[in-house]
N, C-alpha and C positions, 0 to 999 in steps of 0.2 A: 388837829382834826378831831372832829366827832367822835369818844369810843364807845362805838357798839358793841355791847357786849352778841359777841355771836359765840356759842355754845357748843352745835354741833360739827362746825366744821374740825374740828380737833380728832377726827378719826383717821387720819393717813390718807395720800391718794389726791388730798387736795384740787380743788379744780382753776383754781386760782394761780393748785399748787401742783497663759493657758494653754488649759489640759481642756481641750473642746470636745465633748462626747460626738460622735458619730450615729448614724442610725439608720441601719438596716431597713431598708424599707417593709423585711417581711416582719417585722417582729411588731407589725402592727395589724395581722393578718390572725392572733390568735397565740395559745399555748400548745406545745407536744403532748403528745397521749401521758407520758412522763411526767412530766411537770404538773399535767393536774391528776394524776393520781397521787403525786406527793403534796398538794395544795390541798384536798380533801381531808385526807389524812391529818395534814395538821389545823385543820377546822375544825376535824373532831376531837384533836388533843387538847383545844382551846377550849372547844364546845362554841365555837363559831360558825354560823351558817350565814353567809354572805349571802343576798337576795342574787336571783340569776338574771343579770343587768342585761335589759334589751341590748342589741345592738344592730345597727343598719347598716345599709351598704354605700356610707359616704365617702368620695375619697376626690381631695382638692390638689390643681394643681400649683405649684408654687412654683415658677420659671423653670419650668420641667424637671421638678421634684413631685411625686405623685404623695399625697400626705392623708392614711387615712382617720377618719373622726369617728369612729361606730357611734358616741354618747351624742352625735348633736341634738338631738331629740331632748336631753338633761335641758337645752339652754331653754325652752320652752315653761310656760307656766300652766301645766294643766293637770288635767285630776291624773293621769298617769305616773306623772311626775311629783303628785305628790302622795299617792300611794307609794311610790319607792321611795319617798321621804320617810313616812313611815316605817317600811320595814327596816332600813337603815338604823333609822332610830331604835327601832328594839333591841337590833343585833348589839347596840350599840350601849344600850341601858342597862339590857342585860347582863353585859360584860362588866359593864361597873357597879352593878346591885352587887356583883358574885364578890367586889372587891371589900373584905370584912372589914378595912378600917375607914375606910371611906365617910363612914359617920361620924367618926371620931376627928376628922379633918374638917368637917362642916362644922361640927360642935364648936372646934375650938377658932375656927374662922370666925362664926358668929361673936361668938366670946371677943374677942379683939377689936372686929369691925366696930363692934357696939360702943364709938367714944362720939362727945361731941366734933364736928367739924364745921370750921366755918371761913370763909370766905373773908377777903380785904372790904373793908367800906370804903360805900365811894358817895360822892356828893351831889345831888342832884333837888333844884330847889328849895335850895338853903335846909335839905335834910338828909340823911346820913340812911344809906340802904346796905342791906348785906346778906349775905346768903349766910346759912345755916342748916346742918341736918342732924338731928338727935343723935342720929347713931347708925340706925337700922331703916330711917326712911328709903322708899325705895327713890325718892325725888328731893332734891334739897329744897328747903323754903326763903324766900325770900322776906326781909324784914327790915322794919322802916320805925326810926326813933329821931325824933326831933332837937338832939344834940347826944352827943357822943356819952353822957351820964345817962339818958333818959331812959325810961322802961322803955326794950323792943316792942315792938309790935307787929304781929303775921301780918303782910300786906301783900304776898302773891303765894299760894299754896299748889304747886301743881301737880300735888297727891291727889289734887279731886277731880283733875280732869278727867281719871279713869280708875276703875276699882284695882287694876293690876300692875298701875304705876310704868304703864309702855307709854304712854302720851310724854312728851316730855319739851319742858320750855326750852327754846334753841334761841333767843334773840330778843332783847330786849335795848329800846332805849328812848328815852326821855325827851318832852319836846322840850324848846329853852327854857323856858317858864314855869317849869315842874309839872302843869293842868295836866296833860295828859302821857300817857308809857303806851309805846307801840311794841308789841309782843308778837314775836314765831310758837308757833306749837309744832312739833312734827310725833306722827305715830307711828307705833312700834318699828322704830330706828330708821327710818328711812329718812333722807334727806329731801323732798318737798317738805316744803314749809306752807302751814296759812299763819297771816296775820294779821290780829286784832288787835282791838284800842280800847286803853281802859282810862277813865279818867282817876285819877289819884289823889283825889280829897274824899269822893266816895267810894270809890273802888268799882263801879260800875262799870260792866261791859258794856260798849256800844255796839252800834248793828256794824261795825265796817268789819268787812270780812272781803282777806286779800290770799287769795290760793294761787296754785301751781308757782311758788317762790322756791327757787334753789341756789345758792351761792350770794346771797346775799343780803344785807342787814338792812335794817330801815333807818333814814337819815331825815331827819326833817330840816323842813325849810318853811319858816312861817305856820300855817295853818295847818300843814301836811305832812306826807313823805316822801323820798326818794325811794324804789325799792327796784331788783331785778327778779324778771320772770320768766320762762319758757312759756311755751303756746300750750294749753293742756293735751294731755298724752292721748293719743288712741287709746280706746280701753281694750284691755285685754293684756295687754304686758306692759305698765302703764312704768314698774320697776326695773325694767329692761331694754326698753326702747329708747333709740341714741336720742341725748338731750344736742339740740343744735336750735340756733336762730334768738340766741339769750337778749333778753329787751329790758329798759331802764323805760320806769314810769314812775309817775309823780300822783300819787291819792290823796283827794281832799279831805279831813275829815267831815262826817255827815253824809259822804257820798255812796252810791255802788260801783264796784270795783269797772264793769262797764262805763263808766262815765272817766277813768283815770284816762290822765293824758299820757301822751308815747313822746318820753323826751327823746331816746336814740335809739336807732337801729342798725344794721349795718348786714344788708340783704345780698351783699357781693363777698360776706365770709361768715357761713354757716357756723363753725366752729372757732366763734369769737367768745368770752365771758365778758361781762361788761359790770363791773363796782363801780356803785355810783357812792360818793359820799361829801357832805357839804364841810366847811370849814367853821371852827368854831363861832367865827363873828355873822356864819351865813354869807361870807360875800361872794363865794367861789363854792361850785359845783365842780368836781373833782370824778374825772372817770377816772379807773384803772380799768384796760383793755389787755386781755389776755389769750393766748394760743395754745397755751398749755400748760400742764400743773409746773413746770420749774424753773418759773420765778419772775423769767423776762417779760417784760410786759410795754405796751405803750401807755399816754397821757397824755388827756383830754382836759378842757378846763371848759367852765362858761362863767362870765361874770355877771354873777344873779342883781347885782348893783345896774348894772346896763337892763332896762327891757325892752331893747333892740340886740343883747348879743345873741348870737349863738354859740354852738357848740366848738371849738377851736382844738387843734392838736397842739401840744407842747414838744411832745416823740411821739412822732407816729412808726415807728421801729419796735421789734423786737428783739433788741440784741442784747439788752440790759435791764438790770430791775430800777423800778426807780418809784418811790414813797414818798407822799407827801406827809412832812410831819405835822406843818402849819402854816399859816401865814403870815405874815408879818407885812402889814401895811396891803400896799400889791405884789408883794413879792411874795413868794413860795420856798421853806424850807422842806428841800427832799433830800431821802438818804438813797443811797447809790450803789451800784459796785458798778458803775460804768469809768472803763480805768480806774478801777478801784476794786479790786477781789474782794477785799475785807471790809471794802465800802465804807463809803465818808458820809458828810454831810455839806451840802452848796446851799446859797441861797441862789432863785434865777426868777428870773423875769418872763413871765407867761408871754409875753408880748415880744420878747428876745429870747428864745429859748437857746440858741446856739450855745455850745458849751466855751468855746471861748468868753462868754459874756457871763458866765459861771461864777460869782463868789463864795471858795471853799471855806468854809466855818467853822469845820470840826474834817482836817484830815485823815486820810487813812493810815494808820499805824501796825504793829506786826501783831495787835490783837483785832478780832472782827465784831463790828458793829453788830448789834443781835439787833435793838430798839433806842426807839429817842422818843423822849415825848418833850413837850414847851407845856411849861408848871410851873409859876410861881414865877413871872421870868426869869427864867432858868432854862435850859438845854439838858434833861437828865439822859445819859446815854450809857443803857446798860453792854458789855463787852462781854468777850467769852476770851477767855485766853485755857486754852489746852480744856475745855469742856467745862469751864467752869464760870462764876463769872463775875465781873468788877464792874463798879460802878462809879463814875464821873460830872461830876454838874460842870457845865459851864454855862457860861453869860450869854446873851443874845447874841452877841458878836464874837462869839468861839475862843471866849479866854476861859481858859480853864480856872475854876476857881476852889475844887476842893474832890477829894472822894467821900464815898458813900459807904462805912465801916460794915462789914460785914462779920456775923460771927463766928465762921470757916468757910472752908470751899465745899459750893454748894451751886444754888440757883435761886434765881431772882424772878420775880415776875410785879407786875403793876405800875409805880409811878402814873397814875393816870388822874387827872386831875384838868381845872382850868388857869387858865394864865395869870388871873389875881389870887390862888390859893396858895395858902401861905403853908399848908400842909398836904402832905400825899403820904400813901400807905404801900407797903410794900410785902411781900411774902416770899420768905425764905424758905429753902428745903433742900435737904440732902438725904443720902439712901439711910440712915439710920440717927435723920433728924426732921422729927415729924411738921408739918408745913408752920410755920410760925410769923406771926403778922406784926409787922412794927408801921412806926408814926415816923416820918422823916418830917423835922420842922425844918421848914427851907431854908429860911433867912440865916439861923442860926446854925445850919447843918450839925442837926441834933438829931441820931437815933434812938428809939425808945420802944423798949418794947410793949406790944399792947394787945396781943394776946396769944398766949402758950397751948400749944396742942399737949394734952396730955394723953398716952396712950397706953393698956396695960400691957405692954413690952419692956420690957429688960433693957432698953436700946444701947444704955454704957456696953452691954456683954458683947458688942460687935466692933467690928473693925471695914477701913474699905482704904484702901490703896491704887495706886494707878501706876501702872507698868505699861511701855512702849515694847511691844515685839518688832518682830520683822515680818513682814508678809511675803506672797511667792517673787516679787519682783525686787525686794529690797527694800521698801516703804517703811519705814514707821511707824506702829499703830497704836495710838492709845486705848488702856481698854482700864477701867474701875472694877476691881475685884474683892468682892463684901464677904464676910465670914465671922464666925465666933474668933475672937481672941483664945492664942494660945493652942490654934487648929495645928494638927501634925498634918505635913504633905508626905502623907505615902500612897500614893495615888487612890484612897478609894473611899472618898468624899463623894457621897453625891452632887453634884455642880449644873444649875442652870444658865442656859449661856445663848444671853437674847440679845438681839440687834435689829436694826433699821435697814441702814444703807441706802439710801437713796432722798431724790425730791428737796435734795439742800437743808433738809430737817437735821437738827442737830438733838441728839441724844447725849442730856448732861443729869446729873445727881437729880433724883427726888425719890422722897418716901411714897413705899409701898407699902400699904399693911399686910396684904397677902403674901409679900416677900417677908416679911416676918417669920411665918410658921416656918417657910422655906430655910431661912437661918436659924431659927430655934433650936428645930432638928439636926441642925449640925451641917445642913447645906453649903454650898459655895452658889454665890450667885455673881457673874460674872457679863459686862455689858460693855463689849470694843463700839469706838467710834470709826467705822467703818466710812471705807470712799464712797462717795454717793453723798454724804451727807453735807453739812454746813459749819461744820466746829473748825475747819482752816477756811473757810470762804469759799468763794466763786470756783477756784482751782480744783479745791478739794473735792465740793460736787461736781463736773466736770470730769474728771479721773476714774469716776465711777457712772458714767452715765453713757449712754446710745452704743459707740464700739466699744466702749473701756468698762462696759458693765461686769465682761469677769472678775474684774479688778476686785469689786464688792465681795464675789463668795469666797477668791482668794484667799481676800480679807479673811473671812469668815471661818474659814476652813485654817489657817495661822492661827487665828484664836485659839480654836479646839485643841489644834496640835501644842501650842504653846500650856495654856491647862493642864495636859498629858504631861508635855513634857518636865516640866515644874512639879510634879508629881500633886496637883490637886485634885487632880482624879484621874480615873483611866474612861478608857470607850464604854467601860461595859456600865458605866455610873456616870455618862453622859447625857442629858436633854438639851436640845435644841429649839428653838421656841422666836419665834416671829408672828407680827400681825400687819396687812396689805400687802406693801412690799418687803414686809420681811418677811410676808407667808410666803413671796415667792424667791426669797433670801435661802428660807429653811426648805422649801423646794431643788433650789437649783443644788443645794446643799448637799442632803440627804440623796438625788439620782448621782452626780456628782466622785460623792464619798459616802458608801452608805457604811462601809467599813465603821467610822469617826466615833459614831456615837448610836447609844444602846435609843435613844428616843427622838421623835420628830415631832413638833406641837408647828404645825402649819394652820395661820389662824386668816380667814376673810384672806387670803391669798391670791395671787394672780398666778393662774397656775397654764391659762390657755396662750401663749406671747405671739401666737398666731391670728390671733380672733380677739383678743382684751378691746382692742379700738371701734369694735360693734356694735357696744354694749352702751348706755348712758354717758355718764362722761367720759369711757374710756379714751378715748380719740385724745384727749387734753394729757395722754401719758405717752404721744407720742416723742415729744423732745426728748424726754427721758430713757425712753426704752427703744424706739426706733418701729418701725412699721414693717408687716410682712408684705406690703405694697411693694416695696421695692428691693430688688432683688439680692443687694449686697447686705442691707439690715436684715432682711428674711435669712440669711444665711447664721448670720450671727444669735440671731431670736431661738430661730433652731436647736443651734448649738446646746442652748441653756434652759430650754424651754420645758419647765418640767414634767405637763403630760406627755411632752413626746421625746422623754430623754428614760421612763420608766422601761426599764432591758426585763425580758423575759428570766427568769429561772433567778433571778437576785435576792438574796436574803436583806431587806431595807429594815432600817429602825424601826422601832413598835410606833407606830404610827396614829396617832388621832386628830384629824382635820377637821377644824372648828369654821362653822361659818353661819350663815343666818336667814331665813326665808325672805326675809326685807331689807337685804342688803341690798342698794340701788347706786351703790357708790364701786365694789366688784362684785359683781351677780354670782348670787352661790353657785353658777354654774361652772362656774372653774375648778372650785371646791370637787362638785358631783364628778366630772368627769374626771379629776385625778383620780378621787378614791376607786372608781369603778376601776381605772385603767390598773390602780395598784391592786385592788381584790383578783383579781383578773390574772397579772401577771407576775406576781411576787413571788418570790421561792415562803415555803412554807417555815414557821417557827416565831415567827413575831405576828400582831393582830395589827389588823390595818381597818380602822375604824372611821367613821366619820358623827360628827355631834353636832347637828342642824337644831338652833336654838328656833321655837316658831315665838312671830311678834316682837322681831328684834331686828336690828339692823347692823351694821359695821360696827358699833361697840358705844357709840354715841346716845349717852338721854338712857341709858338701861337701864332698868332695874336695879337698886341694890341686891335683891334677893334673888333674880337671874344672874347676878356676877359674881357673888357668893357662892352658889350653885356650880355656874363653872367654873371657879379655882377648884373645887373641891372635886371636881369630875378631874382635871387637867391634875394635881397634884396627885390622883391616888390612881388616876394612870400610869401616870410616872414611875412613883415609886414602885408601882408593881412589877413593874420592868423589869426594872432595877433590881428586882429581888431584896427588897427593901421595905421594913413596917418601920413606917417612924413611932411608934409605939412602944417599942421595943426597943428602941435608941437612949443612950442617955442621952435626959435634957439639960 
């Protein structure tokens, strides 16, 4: 298939992609005269003044559970609400002005950050493109050389599309012929895309300009593209309002976006996503049709060689996932986990989809298919085996013919290439092995490396291991735990300890530079692959999802305990730290067990599991999470739901909840109404803050210099906690 590169979907949430608390109906009615005189009090010990958050008089029924909401008025975009953005913000700046090393922790972030990085080349009209960023750019650049020796040369800079560097390129890809690059721009992080066309001999932008694009890439076919769109939004909450009615159309170049044609719709299910994308040789139009972010989807095909066909189903189900890797002749190579958890790879016949008519190519084995691309006739099929991952070429016809040497355990990404290339690039990385890009020559299955991230870190001075606990049911959990070599475990190591859990995403090995400063100082940085995710397959996720979602903070909550009990740290030298659905990981977490751990870094979080499906794509996380529609998932949603599991008079973690005014993918309104709910009802002695980034979005296309910025806010929160100056540490 075609690879688009697409950019921003890589923020969680995807749209493509027990101990049960109880709750008192009155404890949503307010605090005792008690309780906020001892909440006042420690505002002024903080020197915290929490703005005094409206509240209404809303209260929803849920199959006669009465549920009240006082913040619904936060889920709104207007000047009120953003005046309490504002004061929020102060309370919240100014708590971390007060923090005296906190410059010292920027200094030496910047210091670090500041190396070259660069990105895999890849091939497109007999010339070699690749990203690159200095150091400190806040947007990587893209660059183009006419054979692998030749001087680069800048040929897409998208530091200029705006002086603040929020504009940020999400989507690029090439028509066959090299003439022209179809490009996504989206700003300040939000996910609508527009896209424009540039020709690539002069670099010239043309007039085509194609707006209201979300979830999808541009595929061309001949003279044009394939792309998916929503119907433009009412204005007025334009980042709010639920996306439904997603349409696949085809743009001429030369034309206005008015004049594209409407290849499919599908007007009897509002809450369908619909990937369009064409097959290398262009013979097949290829839908992926989707219900929800986790994973199962149907498959559509058209054969663009026919111009009598139309649009056909292959699976019109959603009970499994199913990817086309390529085609071969008229036949289709898809990977699978239909009777297959860990998922195989078949050839089938568009024309004979039935799975009996199936020929398996590459089957399933006790490791799980991650990817597979057809390169160099070849079958390269990257694996994960325990979080980590191997790599296998086989033949067209699924004879395995050799592996892919790798130089520890780590993680892999790329092989992407066309069918007559004789080379593809690939990029390694583990947590204290900075990303590294080698040349796989096919024929000869020869690795080489071709070019070294150097970074000024110490990286030999570190260590990372992987331990299986048990969690509350008996389960198994892997989890990679990083630190200085030669660390003493007497419990009082500071330890950050971030996780996923959810959406079949698998969380394996890669370098962090921000996680550097965090180990310098002597930190533990610690990351379980939690149920919910994808590192044992289809099961795996499954285990942790719709009723079995306890399972994940179980998870989570084993983690922490296992760290304690190992003695790499204790509660009081704990952080906890999630982003989407780990904000609502470290959510369920922290009301849960607030006991656990001294700090909570809830980031772009799902915090409302009442109201999430309201919201833009929300609705596409119902497989995952389950719906307050109906009455036995409303039960359970409840149960774990973090704004409505915050108890009255409870001492919680020091709290800062990150989230961002252009988040369109979960509406910072999740965010607004926990923290209100937690300023509100928290027992007094930890600060419970929130840090709304403005001109930003779910974490995708930002800034270097806004994500610089918040490590440096998140780490010196942290430590303050903690009761801790990493300055004062030996390094």
């Amino acid at each position: 298939m075609k690879k688009t590169t697409v950019l921003l979907l890589a923020g969680g949430l995807t749209a493509v992609s027990a101990c049960k608390s109880t709750q008192n109906d009155t404890t949503a009615t307010g605090m005792t005269t008690e309780t906020t005189t001892a909440t006042v009090e420690a505002k002024e010990e903080l020197n915290l003044d929490y703005p005094d958050t409206k509240k209404v008089d809303q209260v929803d029924n849920y199959f006669g559970t009465q549920v009240a909401d006082p913040y619904r008025w936060l889920e709104t975009h207007t000047e009120e609400v953003e005046e309490w953005i504002e004061e929020e913000n102060e309370v919240t700046q100014n708590y971390l002005n007060s923090i005296d090393f906190r410059d010292n922790i920027k200094k030496r972030l910047t210091e670090i950050w500041n190396y070259p990085k660069y990105g895999a080349p890849f091939k497109e009209g007999g010339k070699y493109y690749f990203f690159k960023n200095d150091g400190l750019q806040n947007q990587s650049v893209l660059y183009v050389q006419e054979s692998l020796e030749a001087e680069p040369k800048v040929f897409f800079d998208p530091n200029k599309l705006s002086e603040d560097g929020t504009v940020a390129l999400t989507a690029l890809e090439f028509s066959e012929d090299g003439k022209y690059l179809a490009y996504g721009t989206a700003s300040g992080g939000s996910d609508w895309n527009t896209y424009h066309v540039m020709e690539t001999a002069t670099g010239k932008k043309l007039d085509d300009q194609v707006e209201w694009v979300k979830f999808s890439g541009p595929s061309w076919y001949k003279n044009g593209f394939f792309y998916s769109r929503y119907d433009a939004p009412t204005e007025g909450n334009k980042l709010a309002n639920k996306n439904e009615y997603h349409k696949v159309y085809y743009h001429k170049i030369g034309t206005q976006q008015g004049q594209d044609k409407l290849v499919y719709e599908d007007k009897a299910h509002a809450q369908r996503n619909f990937y369009g994308q064409t097959t290398d040789d262009e013979r097949f139009l290829i839908l992926n049709a989707s219900e929800g972010a986790s994973g199962a989807n149907a498959l559509y095909y058209k054969d663009l060689k026919d111009p009598k066909a139309t649009i056909k189903p292959i699976i019109d189900n959603f009970e499994s996932e199913y990817n086309v890797v390529d085609n071969f002749g008229d036949k289709l190579l898809v990977m699978t986990n239909k009777n297959a958890p860990r998922y195989r790879l078949v050839l089938l016949d568009p024309k004979k989809p039935q799975e009996q008519n199936w020929k398996v190519v590459v089957p399933e084995s006790d490791k799980v298919i991650q990817s597979a691309s057809s390169v160099g006739n070849r079958i390269i099929v990257t694996y994960m085996k325990d979080a980590t991952s191997q790599v296998v070429v086989y033949d067209q016809a699924g004879k395995q013919l050799n592996e892919v040497q790798l130089p520890t355990l780590g993680t892999v990404s790329g092989f992407n290439g066309d069918k007559d290339d004789n080379e593809v690039f690939f990029t390694f990385t583990s947590f204290t092995y900075p990303p590294t890009i080698y040349r796989y020559d096919i024929p000869n299955n020869k690795v080489t490396q071709f070019r070294k991230t150097e970074v000024n870190v110490n990286t030999d001075a570190f260590e990372t291991k992987q331990v299986f606990y048990t969690s509350k049911d008996g389960t198994k959990v892997p989890m990679f735990i990083v630190h200085k070599k030669g660390l003493k475990l007497d419990g009082t190591n500071p330890t950050y300890l971030y996780a996923y859990g959810g959406f079949n995403i698998s969380m394996t090995p890669s370098f962090s530079i921000a996680n550097m400063l965090w180990l310098e100082n002597g930190g533990v940085y610690a990351m379980p692959n939690l149920r919910g995710g994808g590192e044992y397959g289809e099961d795996w996720h499954k285990a942790g999802m719709t009723p079995n979602k306890q399972n994940v903070f179980d998870d989570f909550v084993a983690a922490a305990e296992y760290l304690i009990d190992q003695k790499y740290t204790s509660s009081e030298k704990l952080a906890v730290a999630g982003g989407s659905n780990g904000g609502l990981l470290v959510g369920a977490f922290m009301t849960q067990r607030p006991d656990l751990a001294k700090v909570a870094i809830p980031a772009v979080g799902v915090m409302d599991m009442l109201r999430f499906h309201k919201f833009t794509i929300g609705w596409a996380w119902v497989p995952e999470y389950g719906s307050s529609d109906n009455e036995a998932q409303f039960k359970n949603l409840y149960a774990f739901s973090p704004l409505h599991n915050i108890k009255e008079g409870v001492t919680y973690p020091a709290t800062l909840v990150k989230t961002a005014d252009h988040d369109d993918r979960v509406v910072p309104a999740h965010s607004f109404k926990f923290i209100s709910e937690l300023q509100q009802k928290a027992a007094p002695g930890n600060p419970y803050l929130i840090r709304v980034d403005v001109r930003a979005g779910h974490g995708a296309g930002k800034p270097t210099s806004l994500v610089i910025q918040e490590y440096a806010d998140t780490y010196a929160f942290i430590y303050k906690n903690m009761g801790v100056n990493p300055y004062q540490q030996a390094q």
